[in-house]
N, C-alpha and C positions, 0 to 999 in steps of 0.2 A: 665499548663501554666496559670501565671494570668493576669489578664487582663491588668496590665502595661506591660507586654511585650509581644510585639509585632513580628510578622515574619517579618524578614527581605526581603525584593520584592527584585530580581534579574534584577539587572538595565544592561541594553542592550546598554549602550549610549556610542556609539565611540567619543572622541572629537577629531577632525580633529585638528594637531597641524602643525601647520607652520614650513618651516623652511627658515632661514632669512642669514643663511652662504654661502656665495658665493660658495666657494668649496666642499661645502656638495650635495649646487643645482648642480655644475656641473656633480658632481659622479651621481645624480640621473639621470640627463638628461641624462649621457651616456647610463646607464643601460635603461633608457624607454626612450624610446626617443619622445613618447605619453603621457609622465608625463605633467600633469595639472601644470600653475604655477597662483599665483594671481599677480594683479595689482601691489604691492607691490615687489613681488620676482623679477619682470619683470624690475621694476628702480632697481632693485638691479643688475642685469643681464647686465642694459643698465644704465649708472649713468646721461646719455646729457637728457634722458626720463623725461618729469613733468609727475603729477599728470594728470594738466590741456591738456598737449597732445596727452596723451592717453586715458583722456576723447573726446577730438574732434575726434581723428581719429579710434573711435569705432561708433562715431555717427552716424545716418545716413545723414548724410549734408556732410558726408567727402567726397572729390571726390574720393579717393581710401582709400578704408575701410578696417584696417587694420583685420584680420583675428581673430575671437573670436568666443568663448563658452560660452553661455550664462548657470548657473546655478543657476535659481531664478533670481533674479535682476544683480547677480555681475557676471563679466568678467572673465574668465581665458584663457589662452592663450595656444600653445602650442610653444617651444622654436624654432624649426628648422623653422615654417612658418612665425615665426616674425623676425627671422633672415634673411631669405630669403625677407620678404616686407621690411625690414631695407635698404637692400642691391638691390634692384631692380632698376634697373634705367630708369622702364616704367614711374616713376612720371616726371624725369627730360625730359627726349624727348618729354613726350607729354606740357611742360610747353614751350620747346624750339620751338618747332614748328609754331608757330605763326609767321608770318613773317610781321615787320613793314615797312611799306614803306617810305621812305624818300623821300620829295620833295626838289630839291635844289631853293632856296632865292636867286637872285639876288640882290645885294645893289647897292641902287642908292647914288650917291654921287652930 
């Protein structure tokens, strides 16, 4: 062997590849239904989702904090518990609850 060639290193690196087709995510969630999704598949999942909304309601200032996995710095979700906080109607009762009280005004004439 001369010294220009070199051994080839056995490189170990999985690159984690996305997938970004509706129905390909949905075949996966059926089969796992603990399939990891990111931020991204998530508005793909749910199209009324922003960016900026599911940056607030992963924050912690949110009053009901929608359900994540943190991996490093970024989010992933799993499908069925964001469905279910989607669909939960503890945010709307507890916003209803507040009860104003009306005083009745007299007018003078």
């Amino acid at each position: 062997m001369s010294k220009k060639e070199h051994k080839k290193k056995a490189k170990n690196i999985t690159n984690v590849m996305y997938n970004y087709n509706k129905a390909d995510l949905l075949d996966k969630l059926k089969s796992d239904p603990t399939f990891l999704i990111n931020k991204a598949q998530l508005m793909i999942m749910f199209p009324w989702m922003t960016s900026n909304y599911i940056k607030h309601q992963t924050s912690p200032r949110a009053k009901f904090k929608m359900p994540i996995k943190r991996i490093g710095n970024k989010p992933f979700f799993i499908y069925n518990q964001v469905f279910a906080y989607v669909n939960n109607p503890q945010e709307i009762k507890e916003e209803n609850t507040e009860v104003k009280k009306v005083t009745k005004v007299k007018l003078v004439t």
